[in-house]
KEDOSE-596824 format. One record per residue: residue number from 1; x, y, z of N, C-alpha, C in turn. Coordinates in pm, 1 decimal, always signed. Layout:
KEDOSE-596824
<atom n="NUM" n_u="X" n_v="Y" n_w="Z" ca_u="X" ca_v="Y" ca_w="Z" c_u="X" c_v="Y" c_w="Z"/>
...
end
This chain:
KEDOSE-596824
<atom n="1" n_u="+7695.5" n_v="+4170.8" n_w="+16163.1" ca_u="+7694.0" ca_v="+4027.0" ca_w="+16152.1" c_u="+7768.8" c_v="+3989.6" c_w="+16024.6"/>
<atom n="2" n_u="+7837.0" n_v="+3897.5" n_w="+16055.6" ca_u="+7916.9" ca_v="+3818.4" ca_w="+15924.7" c_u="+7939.4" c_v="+3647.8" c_w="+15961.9"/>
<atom n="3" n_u="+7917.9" n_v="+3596.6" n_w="+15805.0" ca_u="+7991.1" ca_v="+3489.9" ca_w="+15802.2" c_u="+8103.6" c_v="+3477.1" c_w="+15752.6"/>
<atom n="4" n_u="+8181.9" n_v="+3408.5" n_w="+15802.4" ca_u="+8344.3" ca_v="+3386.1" ca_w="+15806.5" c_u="+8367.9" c_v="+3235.9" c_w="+15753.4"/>
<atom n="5" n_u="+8410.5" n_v="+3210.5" n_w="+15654.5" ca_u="+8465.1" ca_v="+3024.4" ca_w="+15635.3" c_u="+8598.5" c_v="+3063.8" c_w="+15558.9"/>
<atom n="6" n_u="+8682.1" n_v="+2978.0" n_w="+15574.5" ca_u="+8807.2" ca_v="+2939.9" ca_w="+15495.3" c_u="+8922.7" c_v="+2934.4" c_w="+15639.8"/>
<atom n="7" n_u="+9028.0" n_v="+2938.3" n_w="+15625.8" ca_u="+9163.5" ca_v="+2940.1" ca_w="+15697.1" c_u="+9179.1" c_v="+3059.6" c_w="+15743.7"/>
<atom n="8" n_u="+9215.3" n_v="+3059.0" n_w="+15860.0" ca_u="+9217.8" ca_v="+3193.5" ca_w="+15952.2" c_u="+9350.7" c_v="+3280.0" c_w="+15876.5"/>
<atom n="9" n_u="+9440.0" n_v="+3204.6" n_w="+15866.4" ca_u="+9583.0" ca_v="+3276.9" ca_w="+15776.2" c_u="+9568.6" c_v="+3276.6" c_w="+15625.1"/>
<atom n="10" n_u="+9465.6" n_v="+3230.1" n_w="+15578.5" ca_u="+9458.1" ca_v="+3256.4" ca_w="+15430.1" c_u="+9453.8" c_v="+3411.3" c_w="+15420.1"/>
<atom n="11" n_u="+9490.3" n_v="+3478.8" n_w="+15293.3" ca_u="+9438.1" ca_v="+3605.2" ca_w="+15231.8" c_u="+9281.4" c_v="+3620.5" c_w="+15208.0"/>
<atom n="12" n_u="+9232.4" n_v="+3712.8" n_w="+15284.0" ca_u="+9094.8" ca_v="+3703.6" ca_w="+15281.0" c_u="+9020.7" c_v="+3791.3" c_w="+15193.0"/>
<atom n="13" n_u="+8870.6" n_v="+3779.8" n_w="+15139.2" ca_u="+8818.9" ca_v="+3832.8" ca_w="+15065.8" c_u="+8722.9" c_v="+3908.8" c_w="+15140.7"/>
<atom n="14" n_u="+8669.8" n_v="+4051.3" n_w="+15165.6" ca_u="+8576.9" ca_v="+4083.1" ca_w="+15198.5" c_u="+8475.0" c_v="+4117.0" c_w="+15140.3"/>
<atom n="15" n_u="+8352.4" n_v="+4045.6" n_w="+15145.2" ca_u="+8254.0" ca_v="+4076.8" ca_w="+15065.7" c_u="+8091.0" c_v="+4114.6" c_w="+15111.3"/>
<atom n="16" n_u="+8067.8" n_v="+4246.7" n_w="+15009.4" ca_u="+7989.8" ca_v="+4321.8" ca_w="+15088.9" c_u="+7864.3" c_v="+4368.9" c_w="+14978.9"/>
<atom n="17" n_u="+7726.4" n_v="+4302.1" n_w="+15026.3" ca_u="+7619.5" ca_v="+4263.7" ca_w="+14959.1" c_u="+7561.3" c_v="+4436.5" c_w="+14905.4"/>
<atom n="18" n_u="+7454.8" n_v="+4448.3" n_w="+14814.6" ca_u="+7420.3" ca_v="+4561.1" ca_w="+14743.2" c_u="+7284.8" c_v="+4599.0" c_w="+14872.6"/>
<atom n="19" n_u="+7228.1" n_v="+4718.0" n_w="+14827.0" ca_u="+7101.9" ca_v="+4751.7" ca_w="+14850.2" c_u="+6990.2" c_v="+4675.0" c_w="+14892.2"/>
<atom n="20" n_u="+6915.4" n_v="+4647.5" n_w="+15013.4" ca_u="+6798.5" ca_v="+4527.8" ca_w="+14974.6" c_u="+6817.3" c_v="+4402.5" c_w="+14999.9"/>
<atom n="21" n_u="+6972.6" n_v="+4396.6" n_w="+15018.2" ca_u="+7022.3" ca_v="+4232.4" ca_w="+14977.7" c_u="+7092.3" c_v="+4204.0" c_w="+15161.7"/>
<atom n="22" n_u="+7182.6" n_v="+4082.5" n_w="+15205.1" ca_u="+7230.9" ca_v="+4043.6" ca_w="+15257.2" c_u="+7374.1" c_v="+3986.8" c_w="+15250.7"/>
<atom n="23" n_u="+7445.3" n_v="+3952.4" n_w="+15380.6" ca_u="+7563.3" ca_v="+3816.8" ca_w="+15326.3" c_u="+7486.3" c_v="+3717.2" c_w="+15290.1"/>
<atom n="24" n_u="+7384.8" n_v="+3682.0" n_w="+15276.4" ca_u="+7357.6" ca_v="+3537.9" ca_w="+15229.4" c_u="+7367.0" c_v="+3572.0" c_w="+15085.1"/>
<atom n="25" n_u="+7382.8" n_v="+3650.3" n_w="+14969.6" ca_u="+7372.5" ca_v="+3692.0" ca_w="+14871.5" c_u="+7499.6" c_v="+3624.3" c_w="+14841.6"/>
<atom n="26" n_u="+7613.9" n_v="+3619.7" n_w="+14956.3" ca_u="+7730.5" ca_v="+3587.0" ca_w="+14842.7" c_u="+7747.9" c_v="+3417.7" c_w="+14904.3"/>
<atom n="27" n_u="+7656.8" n_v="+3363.6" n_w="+14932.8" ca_u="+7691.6" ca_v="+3234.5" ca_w="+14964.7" c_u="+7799.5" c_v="+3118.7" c_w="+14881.8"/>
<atom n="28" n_u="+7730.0" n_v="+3158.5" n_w="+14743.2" ca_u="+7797.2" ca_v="+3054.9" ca_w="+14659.0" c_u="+7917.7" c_v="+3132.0" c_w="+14638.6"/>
<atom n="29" n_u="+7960.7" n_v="+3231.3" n_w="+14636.6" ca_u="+8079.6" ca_v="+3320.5" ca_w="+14578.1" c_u="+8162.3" c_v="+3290.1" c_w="+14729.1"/>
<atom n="30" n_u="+8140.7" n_v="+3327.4" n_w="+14842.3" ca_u="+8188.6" ca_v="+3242.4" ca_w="+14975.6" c_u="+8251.6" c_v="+3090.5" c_w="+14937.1"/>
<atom n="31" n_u="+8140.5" n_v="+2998.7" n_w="+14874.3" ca_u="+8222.9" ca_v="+2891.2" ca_w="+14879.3" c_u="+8303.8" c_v="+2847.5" c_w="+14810.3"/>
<atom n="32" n_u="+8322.2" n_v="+2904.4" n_w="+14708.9" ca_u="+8391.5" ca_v="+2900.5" ca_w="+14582.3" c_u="+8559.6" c_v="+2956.1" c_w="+14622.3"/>
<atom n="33" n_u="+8536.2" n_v="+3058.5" n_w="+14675.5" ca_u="+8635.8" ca_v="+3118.5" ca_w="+14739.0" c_u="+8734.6" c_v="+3009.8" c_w="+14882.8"/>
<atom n="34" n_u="+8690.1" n_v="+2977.2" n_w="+14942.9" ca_u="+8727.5" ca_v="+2874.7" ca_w="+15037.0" c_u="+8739.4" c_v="+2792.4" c_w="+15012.1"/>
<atom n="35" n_u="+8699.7" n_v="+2733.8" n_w="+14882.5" ca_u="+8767.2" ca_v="+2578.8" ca_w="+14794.7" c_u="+8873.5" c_v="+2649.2" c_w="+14720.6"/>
<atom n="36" n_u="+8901.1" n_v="+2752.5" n_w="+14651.3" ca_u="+9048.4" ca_v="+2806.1" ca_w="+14650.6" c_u="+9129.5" c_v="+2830.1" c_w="+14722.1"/>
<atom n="37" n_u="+9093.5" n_v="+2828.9" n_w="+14858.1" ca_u="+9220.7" ca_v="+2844.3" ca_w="+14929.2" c_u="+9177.1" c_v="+3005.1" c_w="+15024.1"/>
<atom n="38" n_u="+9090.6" n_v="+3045.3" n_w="+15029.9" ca_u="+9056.0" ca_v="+3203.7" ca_w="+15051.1" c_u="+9013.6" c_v="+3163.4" c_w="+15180.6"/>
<atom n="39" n_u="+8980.3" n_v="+3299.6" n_w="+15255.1" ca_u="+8883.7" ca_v="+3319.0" ca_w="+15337.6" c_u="+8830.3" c_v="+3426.0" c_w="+15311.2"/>
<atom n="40" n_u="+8688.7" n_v="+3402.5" n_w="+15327.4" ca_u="+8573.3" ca_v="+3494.7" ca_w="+15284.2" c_u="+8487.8" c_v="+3563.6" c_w="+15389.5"/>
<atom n="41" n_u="+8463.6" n_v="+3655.5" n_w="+15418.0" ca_u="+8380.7" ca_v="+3716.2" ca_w="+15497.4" c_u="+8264.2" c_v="+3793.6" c_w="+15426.2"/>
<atom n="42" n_u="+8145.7" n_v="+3752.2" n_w="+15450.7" ca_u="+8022.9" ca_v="+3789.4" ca_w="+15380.3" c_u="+7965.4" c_v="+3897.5" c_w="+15534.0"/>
<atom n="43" n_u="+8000.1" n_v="+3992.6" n_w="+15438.4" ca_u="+7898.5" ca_v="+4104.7" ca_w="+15575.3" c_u="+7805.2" c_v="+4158.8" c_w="+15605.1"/>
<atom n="44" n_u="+7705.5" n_v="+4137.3" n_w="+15652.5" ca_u="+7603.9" ca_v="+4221.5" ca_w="+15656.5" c_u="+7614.4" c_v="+4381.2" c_w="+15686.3"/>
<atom n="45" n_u="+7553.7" n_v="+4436.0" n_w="+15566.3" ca_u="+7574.2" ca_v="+4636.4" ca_w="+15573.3" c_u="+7511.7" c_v="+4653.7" c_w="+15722.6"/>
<atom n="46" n_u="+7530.6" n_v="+4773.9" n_w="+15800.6" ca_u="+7416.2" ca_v="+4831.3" ca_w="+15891.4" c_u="+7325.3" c_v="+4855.7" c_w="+15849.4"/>
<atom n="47" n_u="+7161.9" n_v="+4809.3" n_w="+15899.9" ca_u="+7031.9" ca_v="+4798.1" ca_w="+15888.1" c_u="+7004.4" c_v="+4739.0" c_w="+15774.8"/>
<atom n="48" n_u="+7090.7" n_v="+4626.0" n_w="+15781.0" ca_u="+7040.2" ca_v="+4509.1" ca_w="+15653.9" c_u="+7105.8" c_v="+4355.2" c_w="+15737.3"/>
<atom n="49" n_u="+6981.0" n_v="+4274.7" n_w="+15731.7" ca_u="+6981.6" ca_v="+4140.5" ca_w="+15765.2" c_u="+7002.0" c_v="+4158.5" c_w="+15962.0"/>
<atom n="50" n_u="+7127.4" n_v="+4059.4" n_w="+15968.5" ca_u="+7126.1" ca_v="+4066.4" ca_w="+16128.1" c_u="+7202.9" c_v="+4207.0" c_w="+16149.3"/>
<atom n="51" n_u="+7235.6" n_v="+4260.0" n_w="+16106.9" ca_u="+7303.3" ca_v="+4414.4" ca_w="+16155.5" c_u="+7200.5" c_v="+4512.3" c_w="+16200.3"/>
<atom n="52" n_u="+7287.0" n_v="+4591.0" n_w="+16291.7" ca_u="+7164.8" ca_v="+4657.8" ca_w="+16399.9" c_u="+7131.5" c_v="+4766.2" c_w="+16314.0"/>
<atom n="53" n_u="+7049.9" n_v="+4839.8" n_w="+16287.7" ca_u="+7032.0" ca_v="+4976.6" ca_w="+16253.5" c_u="+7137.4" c_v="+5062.9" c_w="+16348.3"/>
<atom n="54" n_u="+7150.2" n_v="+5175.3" n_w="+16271.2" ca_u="+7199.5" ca_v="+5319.9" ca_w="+16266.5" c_u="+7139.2" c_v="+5387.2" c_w="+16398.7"/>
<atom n="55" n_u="+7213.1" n_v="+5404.3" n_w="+16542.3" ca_u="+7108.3" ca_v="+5489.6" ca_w="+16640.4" c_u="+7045.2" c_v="+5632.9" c_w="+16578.8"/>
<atom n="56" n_u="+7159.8" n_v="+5663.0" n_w="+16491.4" ca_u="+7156.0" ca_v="+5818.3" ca_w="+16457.9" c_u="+7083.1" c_v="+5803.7" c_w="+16241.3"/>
<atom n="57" n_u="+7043.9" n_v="+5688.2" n_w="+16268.6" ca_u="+6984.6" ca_v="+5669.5" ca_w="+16110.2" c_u="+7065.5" c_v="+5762.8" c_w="+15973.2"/>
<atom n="58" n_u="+7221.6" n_v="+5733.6" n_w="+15987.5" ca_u="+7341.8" ca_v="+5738.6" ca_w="+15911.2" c_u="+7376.0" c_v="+5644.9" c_w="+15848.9"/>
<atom n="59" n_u="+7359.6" n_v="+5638.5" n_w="+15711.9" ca_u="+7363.3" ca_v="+5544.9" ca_w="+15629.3" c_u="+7454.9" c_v="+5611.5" c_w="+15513.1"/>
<atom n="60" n_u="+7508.7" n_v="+5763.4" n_w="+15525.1" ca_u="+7565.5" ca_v="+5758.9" ca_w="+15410.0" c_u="+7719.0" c_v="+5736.2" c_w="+15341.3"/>
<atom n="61" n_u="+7733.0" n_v="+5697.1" n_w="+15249.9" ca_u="+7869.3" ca_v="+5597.5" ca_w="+15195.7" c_u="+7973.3" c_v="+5578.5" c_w="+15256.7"/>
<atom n="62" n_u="+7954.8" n_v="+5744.5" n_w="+15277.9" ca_u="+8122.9" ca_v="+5793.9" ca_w="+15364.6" c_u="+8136.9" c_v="+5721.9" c_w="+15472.1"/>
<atom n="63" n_u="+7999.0" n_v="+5743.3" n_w="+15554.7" ca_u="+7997.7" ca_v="+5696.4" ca_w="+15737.4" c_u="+8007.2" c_v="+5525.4" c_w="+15690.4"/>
<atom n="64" n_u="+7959.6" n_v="+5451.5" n_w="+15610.3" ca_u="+7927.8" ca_v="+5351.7" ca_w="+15597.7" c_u="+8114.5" c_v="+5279.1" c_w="+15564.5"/>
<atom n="65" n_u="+8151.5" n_v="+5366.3" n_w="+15499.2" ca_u="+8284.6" ca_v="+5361.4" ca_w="+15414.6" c_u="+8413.3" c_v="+5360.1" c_w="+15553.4"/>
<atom n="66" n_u="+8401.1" n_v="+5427.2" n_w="+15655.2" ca_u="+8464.7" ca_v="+5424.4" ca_w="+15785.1" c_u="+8478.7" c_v="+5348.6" c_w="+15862.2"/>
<atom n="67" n_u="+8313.3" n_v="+5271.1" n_w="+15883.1" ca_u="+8303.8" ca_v="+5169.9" ca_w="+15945.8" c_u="+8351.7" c_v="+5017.8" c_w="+15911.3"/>
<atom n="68" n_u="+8374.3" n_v="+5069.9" n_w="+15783.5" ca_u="+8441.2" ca_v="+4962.5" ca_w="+15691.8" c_u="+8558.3" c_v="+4918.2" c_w="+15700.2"/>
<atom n="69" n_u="+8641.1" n_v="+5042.8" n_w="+15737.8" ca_u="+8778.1" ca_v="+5043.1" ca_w="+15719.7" c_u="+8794.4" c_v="+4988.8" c_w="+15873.1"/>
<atom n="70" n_u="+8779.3" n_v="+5067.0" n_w="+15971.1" ca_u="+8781.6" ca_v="+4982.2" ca_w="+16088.1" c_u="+8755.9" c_v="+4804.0" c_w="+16093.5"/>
<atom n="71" n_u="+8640.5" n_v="+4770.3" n_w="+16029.3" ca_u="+8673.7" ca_v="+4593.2" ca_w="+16035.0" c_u="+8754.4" c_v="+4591.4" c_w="+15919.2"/>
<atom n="72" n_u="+8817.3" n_v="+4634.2" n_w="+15837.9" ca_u="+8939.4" ca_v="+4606.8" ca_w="+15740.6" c_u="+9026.7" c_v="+4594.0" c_w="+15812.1"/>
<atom n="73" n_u="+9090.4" n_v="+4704.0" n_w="+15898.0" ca_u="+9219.4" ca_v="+4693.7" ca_w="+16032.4" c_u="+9209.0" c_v="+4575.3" c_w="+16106.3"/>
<atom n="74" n_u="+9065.9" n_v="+4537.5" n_w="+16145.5" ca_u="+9045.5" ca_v="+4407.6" ca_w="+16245.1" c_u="+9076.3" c_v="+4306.4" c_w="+16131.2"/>
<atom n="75" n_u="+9063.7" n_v="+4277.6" n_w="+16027.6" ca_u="+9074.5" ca_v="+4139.5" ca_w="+15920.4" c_u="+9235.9" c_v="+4124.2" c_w="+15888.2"/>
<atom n="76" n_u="+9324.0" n_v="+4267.1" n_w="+15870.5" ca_u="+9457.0" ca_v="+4189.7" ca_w="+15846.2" c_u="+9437.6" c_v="+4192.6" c_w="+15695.7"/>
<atom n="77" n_u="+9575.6" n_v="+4170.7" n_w="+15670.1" ca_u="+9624.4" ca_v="+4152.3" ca_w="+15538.2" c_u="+9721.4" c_v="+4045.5" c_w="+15501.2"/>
<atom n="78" n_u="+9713.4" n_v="+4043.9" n_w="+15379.5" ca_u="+9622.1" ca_v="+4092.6" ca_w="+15283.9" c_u="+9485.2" c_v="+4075.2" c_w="+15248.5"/>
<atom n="79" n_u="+9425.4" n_v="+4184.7" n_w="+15213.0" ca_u="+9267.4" ca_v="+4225.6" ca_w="+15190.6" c_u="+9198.4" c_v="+4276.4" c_w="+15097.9"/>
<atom n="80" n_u="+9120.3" n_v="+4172.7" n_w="+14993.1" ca_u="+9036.4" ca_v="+4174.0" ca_w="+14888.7" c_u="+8895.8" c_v="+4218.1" c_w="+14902.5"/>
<atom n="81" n_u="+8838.0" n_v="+4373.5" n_w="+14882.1" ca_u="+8752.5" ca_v="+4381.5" ca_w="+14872.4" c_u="+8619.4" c_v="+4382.5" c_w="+14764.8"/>
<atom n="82" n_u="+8526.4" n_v="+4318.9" n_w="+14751.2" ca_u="+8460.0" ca_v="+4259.4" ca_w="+14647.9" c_u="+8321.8" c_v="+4340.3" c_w="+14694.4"/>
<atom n="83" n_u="+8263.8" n_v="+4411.8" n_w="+14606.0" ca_u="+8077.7" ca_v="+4461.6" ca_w="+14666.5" c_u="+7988.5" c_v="+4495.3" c_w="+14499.6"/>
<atom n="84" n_u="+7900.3" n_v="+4455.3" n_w="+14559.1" ca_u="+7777.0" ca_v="+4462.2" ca_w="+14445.6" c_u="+7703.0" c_v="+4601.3" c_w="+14470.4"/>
<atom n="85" n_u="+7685.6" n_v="+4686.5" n_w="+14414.7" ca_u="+7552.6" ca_v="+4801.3" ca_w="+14377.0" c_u="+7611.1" c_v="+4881.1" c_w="+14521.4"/>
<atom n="86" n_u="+7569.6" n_v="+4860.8" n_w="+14642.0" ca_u="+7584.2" ca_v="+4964.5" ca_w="+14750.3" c_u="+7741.3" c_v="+4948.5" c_w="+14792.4"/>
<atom n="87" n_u="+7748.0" n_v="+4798.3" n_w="+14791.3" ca_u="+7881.5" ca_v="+4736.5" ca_w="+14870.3" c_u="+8046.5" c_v="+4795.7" c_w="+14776.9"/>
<atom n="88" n_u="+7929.9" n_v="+4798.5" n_w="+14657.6" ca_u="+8037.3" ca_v="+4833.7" ca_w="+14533.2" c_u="+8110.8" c_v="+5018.0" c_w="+14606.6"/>
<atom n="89" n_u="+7990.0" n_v="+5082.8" n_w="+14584.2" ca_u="+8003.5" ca_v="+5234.9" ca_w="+14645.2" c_u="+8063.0" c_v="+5226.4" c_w="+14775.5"/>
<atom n="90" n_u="+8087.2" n_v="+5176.0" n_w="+14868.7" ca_u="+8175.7" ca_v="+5183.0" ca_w="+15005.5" c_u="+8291.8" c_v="+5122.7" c_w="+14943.7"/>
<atom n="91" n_u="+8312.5" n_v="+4987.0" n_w="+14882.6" ca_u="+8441.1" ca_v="+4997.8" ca_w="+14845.2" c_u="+8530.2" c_v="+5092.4" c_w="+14784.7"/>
<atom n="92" n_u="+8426.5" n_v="+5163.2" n_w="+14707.1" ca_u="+8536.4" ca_v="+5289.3" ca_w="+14618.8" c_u="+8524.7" c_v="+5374.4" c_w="+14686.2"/>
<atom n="93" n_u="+8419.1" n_v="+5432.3" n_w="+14818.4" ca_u="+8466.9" ca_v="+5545.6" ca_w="+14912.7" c_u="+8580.3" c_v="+5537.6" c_w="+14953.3"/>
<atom n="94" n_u="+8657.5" n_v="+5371.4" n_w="+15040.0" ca_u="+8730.4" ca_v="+5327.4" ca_w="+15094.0" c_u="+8820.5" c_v="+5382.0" c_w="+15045.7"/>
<atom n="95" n_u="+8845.9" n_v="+5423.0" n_w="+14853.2" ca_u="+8984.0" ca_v="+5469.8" ca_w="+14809.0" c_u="+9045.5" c_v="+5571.3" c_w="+14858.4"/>
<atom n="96" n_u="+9212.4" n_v="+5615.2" n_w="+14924.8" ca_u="+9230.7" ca_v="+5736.3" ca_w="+14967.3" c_u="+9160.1" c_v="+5772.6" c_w="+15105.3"/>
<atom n="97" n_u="+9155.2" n_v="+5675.7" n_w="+15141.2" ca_u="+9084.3" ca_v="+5722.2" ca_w="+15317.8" c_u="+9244.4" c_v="+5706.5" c_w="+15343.1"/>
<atom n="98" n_u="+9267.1" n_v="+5773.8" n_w="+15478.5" ca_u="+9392.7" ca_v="+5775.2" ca_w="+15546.1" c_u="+9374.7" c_v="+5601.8" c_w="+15576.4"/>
<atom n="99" n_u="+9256.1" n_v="+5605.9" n_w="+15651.9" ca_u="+9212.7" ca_v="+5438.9" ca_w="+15710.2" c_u="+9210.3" c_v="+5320.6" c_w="+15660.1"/>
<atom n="100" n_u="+9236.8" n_v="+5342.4" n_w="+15517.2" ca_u="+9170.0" ca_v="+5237.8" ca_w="+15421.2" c_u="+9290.1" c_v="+5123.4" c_w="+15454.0"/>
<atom n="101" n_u="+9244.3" n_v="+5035.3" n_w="+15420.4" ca_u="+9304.4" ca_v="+4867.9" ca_w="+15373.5" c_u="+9437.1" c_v="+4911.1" c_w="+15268.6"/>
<atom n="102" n_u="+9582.1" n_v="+4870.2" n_w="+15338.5" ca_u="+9679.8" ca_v="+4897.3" ca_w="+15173.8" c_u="+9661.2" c_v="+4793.7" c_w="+15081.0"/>
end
């Protein structure tokens, strides 16, 4: 689950909440971003908020870090990724994946 606001052709920001937390975490950082001119996508991690749990209860960075890159390919570029505490750790898995976001 994600929320999405700003311009479909803007340069978008992806942003991806910590441990414990949700996309509603980056609400105000969402809107702030879309009164600049951005589009923001606030994502919910797997087995946090509306995101489904893990069938195979795989949660770690790497697997989390893959699944990432795949909705990175679906978002287009250019692509700003922004994460707090957990969101922070998948963004820097993301570095050096064949898959990753250029």
């Amino acid at each position: 689950m994600a929320d999405v606001a700003g311009p479909q052709q803007a340069p978008t920001v992806l942003l991806m909440h910590g441990g414990g937390q949700t996309r509603h975490a980056w609400q105000g950082t969402a809107l702030a971003l879309t009164r600049a001119g951005w589009r923001a996508v606030a994502l919910d991690l797997p087995g946090h908020g509306e995101s489904a749990w893990s069938p195979q209860g795989d949660y770690h960075v790497d697997k989390l870090a893959a699944d990432v890159a795949r909705l990175c390919g679906e978002l287009g570029s250019p692509l700003a990724i922004v994460g707090a505490s957990l969101g922070g750790m998948i963004g820097m898995a993301l570095v050096g994946r064949a898959d990753a976001p250029a």
